[in-house]
C-alpha positions in Angstrom: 20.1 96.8 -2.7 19.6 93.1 -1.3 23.0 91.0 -0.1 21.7 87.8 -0.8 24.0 86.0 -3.3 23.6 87.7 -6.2 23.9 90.9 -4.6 26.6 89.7 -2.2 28.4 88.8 -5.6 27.9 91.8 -7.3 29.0 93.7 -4.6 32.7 91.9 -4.4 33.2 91.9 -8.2 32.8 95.4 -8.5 34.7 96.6 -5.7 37.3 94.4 -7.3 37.2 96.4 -10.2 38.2 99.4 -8.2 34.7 100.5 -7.6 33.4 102.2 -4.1 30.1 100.2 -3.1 27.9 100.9 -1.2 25.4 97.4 -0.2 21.6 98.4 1.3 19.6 95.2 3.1 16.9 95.5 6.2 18.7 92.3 7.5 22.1 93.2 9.0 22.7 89.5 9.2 23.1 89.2 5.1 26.2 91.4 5.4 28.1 88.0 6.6 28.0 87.2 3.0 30.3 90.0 2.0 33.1 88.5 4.3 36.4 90.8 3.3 34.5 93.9 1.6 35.8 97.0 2.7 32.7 99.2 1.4 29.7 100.6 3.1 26.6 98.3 4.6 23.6 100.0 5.4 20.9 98.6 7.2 17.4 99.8 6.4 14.6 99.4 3.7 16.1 100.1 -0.1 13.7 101.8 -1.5 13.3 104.1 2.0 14.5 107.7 0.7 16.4 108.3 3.8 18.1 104.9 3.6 19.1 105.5 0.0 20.4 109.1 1.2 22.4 107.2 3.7 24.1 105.1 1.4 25.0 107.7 -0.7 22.6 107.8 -3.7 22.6 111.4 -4.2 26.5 110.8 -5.5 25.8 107.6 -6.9 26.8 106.3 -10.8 24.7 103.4 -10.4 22.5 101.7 -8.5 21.3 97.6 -8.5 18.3 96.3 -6.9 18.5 92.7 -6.7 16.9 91.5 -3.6 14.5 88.7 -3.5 11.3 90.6 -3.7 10.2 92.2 -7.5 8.0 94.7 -6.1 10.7 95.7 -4.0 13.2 95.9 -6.7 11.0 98.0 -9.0 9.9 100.3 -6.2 13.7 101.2 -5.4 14.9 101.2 -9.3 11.9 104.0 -9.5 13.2 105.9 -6.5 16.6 105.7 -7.3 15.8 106.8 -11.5 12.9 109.3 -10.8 13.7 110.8 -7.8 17.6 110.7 -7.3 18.5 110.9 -11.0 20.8 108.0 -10.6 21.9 107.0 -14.7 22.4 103.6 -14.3 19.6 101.9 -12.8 18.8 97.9 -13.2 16.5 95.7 -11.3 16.1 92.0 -10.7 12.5 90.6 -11.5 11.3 86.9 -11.6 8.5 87.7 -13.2 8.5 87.7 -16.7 5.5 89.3 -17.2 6.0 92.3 -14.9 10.1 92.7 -16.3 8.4 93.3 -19.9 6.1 96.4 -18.5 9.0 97.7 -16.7 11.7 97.6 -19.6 8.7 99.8 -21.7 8.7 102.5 -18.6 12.3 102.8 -19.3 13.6 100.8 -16.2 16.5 98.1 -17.4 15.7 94.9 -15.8 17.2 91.1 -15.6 14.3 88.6 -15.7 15.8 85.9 -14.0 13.6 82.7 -14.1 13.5 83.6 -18.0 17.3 83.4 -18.3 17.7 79.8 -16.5 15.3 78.4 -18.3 16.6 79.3 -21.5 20.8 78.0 -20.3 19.0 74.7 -18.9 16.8 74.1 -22.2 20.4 75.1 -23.8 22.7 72.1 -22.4 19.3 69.5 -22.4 17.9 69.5 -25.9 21.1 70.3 -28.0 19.0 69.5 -31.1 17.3 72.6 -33.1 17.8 76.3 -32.6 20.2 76.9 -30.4 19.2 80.2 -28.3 22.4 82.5 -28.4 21.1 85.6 -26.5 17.4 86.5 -24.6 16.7 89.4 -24.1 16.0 90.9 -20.1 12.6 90.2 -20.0 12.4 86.5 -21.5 10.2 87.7 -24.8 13.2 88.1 -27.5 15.8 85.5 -28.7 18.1 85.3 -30.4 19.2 81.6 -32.0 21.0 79.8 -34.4 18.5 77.6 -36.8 19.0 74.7 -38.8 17.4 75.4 -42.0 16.1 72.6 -44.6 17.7 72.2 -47.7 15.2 72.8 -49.9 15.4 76.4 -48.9 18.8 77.2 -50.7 18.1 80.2 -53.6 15.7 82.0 -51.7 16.1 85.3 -50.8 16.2 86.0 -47.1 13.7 88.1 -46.8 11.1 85.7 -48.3 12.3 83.6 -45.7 11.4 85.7 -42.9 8.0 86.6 -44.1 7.1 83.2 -44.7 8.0 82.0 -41.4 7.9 85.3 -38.9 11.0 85.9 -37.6 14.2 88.8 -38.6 17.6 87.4 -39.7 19.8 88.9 -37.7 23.1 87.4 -39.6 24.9 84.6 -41.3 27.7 82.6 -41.4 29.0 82.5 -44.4 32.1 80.3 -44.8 33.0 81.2 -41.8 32.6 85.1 -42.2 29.3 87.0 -40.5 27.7 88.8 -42.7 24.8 91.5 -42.3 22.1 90.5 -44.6 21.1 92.6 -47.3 17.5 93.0 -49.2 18.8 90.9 -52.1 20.8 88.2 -50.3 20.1 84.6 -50.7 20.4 81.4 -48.6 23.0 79.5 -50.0 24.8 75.6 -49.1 26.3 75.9 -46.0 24.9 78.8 -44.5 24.5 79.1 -40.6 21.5 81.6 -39.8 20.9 83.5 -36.7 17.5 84.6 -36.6 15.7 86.8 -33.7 12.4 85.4 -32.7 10.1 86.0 -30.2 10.3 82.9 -27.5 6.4 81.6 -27.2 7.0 81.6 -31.6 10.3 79.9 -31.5 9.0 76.5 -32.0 6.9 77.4 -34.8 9.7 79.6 -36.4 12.1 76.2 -35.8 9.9 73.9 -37.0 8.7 75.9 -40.1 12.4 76.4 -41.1 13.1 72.4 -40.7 10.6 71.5 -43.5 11.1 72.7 -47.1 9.2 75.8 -47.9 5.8 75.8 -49.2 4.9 75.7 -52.7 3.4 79.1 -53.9 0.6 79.2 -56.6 
């Protein structure tokens, strides 16, 4: 659902993959985007029952709602989930806030504004943790740290308590390695941590500065 250019996009690679698609938008002028696509195009409302039993959803594997409206997104992902059983079922939401309810109903989504934040802040401030992965609704990351010295010979998951985040793995002479409860930081080690993005900074800047004396 939506042919703007994302769904325009989508639409072409996976027909190009062999797929049959099937492309839903209430503006028959967006289908000029598709240019050689020999699927269907169906003009109506996507979440509309009746248009979605035009296109074909009572067959379908899979179904994408990516038009430029979240509430419509979410509304069709429902329909197409609850009431037509479709398996795989994604949506497109800018909100950040709204994509984080909707992943904890069950509904897959891709939180956009999240995402090109995070690629931008990538290729701009190259310095400190590097965020590998986020996670669809913007909350999780995944990064690469740069950890201070002073922190070699302590067990990993001292580390994370003391500074609130999860190793996720290391880099160990150039091997990955799944942490274990008795592994320790050693020279040289690259970690990847998972942190929640609004604690990243603090989880960056804590791991930056050697670790605080205990009593």
């Amino acid at each position: 659902m939506g042919c703007g250019r994302v769904g325009s996009a989508l639409a072409l690679r996976l027909e190009g993959l062999g797929h049959q698609v099937t492309v839903v938008d209430q503006n028959p002028d967006a289908f000029r985007r598709l240019g050689a696509f020999d699927g269907d195009r169906v003009t109506g409302i996507g979440f509309d029952r009746d248009t979605l039993i035009e296109a074909g959803i009572e067959s379908a594997d899979a179904f994408a709602a990516v038009s430029s409206g979240d509430n419509s997104n979410i509304l069709a992902a429902r329909v197409a989930r609850e009431t037509f059983g479709v398996a795989n079922v994604v949506a497109r939401i800018y909100d950040p806030g709204r994509a984080e309810v909707y992943e904890r109903l069950g509904i897959p989504t891709v939180a956009t504004v999240p995402w090109a934040a995070d690629q931008v802040l990538r290729r701009i401030l190259p310095q400190g943790a590097a965020s590998e992965f986020t996670d669809a609704t913007g909350a999780l990351s995944l990064v690469q740290v740069e950890v201070h010295p002073a922190w070699v010979g302590t067990r990993l998951t001292t580390l994370e308590a003391r500074v609130g985040a999860r190793v996720a793995y290391v880099v160990r002479l150039g091997r990955a390695l799944l942490p274990k409860p008795d592994t320790v930081y050693q020279d040289g080690d690259q970690l990847h941590v998972l942190v929640r993005g609004d604690e990243l900074d603090g989880v960056d800047r804590a791991l930056s500065l050697a670790p605080p004396v205990e009593d």
